[in-house]
Residue, then its C-alpha position, 0 to 999 in steps of 0.5 A: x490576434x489569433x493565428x488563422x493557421x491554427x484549427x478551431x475546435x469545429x474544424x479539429x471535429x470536422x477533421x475527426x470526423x472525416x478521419x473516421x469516415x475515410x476508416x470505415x470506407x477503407x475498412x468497407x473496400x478491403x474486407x467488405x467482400x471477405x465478409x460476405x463470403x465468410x457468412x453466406x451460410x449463416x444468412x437467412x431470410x426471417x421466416x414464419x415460425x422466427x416471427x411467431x418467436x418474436x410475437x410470443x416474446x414481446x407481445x407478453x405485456x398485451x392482452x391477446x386479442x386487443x388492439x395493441x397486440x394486433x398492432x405490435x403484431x402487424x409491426x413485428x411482420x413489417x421488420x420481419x418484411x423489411x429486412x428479407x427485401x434489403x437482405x435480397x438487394x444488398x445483403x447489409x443485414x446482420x446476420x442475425x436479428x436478435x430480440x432486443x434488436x427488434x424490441x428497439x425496432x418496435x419503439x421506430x414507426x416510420x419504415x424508412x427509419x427501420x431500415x436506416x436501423x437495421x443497415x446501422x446494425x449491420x455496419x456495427x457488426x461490420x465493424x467488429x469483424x473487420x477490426x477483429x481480422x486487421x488484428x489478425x492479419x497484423x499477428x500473422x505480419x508480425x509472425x511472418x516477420x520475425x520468423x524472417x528476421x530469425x531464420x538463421x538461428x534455432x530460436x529466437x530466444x537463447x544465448x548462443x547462436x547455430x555456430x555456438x557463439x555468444x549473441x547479443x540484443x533482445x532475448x539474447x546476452x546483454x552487457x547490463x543486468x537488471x538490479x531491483x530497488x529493493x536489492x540496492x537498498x538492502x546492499x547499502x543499508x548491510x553494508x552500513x550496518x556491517x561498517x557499524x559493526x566494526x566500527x561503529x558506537x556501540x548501544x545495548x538493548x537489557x532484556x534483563x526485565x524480561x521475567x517481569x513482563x506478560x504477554x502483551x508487554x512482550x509485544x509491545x516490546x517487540x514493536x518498540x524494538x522492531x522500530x528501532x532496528x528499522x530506524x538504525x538499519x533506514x533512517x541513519x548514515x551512522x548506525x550504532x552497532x547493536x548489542x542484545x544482553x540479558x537475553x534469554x534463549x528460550x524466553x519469549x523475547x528469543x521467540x518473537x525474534x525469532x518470529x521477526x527475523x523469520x528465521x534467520x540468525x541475529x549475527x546474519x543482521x550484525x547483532x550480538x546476542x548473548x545471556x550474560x550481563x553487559x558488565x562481563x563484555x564492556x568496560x566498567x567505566x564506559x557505560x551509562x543506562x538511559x532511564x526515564x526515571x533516572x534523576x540525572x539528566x543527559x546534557x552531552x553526549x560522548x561517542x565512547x560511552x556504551x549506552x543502553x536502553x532497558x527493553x521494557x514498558x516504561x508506562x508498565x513496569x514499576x519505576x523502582x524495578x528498572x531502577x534497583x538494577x542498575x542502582x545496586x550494579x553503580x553503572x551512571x544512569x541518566x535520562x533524556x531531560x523532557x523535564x527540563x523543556x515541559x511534560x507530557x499529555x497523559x498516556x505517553x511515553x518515551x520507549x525505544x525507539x524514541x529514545x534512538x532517535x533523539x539519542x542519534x540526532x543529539x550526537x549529530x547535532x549537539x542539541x538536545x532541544x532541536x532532537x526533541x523537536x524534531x522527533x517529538x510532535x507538537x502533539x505530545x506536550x501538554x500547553x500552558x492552558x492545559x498544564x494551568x488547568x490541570x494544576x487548579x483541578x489538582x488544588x481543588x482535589x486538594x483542597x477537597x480532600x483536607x476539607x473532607x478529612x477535617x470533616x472526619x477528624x470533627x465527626x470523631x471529635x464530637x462522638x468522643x465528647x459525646x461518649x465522655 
């Protein structure tokens, strides 16, 4: 059963309605007079030459001289008649009645509904005038007011008082500032990244490849290499401590770092740089190159261990280039076994920062199939149906290739016998 004290919707729009009527009778008791007297000067009665405007204006669409432009004609005086009679009574005109306003009256036949029309026209603009001065007037309170509250001091606004002492409250001293997000977030990931630089694992990025690369591989690097600096600057509680090798300072690499880090030193974002090879600076033993086409594959992880990530494109550079390297310097080299758990579609590619993140949730979690599950999308593998597709089209290749091959072999065969 519902409750008798609760306001049905009609009620609820009755008592809206009556909220609004008792605005309007209290807007009409305090500033009607005021409004009066504010326009005595500008209301005039609609003379000839006003309605031989409006005639001109309106009648363009009426052939002159017919029935309907003498009607339209007659209408127009009628408004024109109206408006002076309650302008002389009462004043609840506006003050001035434009041409759409009677354009809109000429569409209303009976008197009475024109005069309902032109008092309705003379409420609105009322209104308008009477909203505008409640603003006012409240500006002006509020003024006022202030000034009161604050005319023992100089000013409103400031720190210390006429007697030179510290004030407290709005506009003045307060005991709490003001820290933006982004300043804490770049607080905690600096001092994350400075604990990493002093205590943390060490990861080398080999721009030794750097000569082989063109334009656009160098800026595929530097996005890769973007992505990971974000990646272990946001994303992780333990951040490596991150090493640049092999870079040249005057290489286009330095340049885009440049770029990147608008400006600013590497040392003052904790990363080294330097020209000379990583064998010069760690020791022999304890690095391991990570390397997609390296033939063994990462099964453990060791947080002493020096791991370094070539700064290349691996689906641009020539496989036995980012292997000489390494292979004639004997550092270990190891790769991240997707071998093992299936393939990819064609066109990607794991680069640095892929090899980041499943690197740094290996560690973490000790699992090398969650790590690359997780970063990985599903999106990447190649699926049973596809893999046996692509196997049969490969035997029909094939076996195409041998037929057409023993084709050849019996075309020469023939044209030997038949020159013997």
């Amino acid at each position: 059963v519902a409750n008798s004290e609760d306001p049905t919707p009609d009620h609820k729009k009755l008592q809206s309605k009556r909220r609004v009527i008792l605005s309007d009778i209290t807007l009409k008791i305090r500033h009607e007079d005021h409004f009066h007297n504010s326009r005595l000067n500008y209301l005039e009665a609609i003379d000839h030459r006003l309605i031989q405007h409006w005639i001109d204006t309106l009648c363009v669409d009426v052939e002159s001289g017919s029935k309907a432009y003498d009607r339209r004609c007659r209408k127009i005086k009628a408004i024109a008649e109206i408006y002076n009679k309650i302008l002389e009574k009462t004043y609840h005109v506006p003050t001035r009645l434009r041409d759409y306003h009677v354009r809109e009256l000429l569409e209303v036949d009976v008197d009475r509904e024109i005069a309902e029309q032109i008092r309705y026209l003379y409420d609105l603009e009322f209104k308008r005038w009477a909203e505008k001065h409640k603003r006012k007037e409240i500006v002006f309170h509020n003024k006022v007011r202030l000034d009161e509250k604050n005319s023992g001091h100089s000013s409103r606004i400031g720190l210390f008082d006429a007697n030179n002492e510290l004030m407290y409250g709005l506009w003045h001293n307060t005991l709490f500032t003001r820290i933006k997000p982004s300043a804490r977030r770049q607080y905690i990931t600096r001092t994350r990244l400075r604990a990493a630089a002093l205590f943390g694992q060490k990861l080398v990025i080999d721009f030794g490849y750097e000569e082989y690369l063109n334009g656009i591989a160098a800026k595929q690097v530097m996005t890769f290499l973007a992505k990971l600096y974000e990646f272990n600057k946001y994303h992780l509680t333990d951040s490596y401590d991150l090493t640049f090798c092999n870079l040249n300072p005057n290489g286009p690499m330095s340049v885009a770092l440049n770029n990147y880090f608008v400006g600013h030193p590497l040392h003052e974002y904790y990363i080294q740089t330097t020209a000379d090879s990583y064998l010069n600076h760690y020791d022999y033993d304890k690095l391991c190159y990570i390397c997609p086409q390296a033939d063994e594959p990462l099964t453990s992880y060791d947080n002493d261990t020096v791991y370094i990530l070539p700064a290349v494109c691996h689906h641009r550079l020539d496989p036995p280039l980012s292997m000489t390297r390494v292979k004639l310097e004997g550092i270990p080299m190891k790769r991240i076994p997707v071998e093992e758990y299936g393939s990819f579609r064609d066109g990607f590619h794991l680069e640095m920062a892929e090899h980041l993140e499943i690197l740094s949730h290996f560690r973490d979690n000790n699992d090398m199939t969650k790590a690359m599950a997780y970063y990985l999308p599903q999106s990447v593998w190649r699926d049973e149906r596809q893999v046996l597709t692509e196997d049969q089209e490969a035997i029909k290749r094939m076996f195409y290739m041998k037929k057409i091959g023993s084709q050849r072999k019996l075309k020469i065969y023939r044209s030997v016998d038949d020159k013997v």
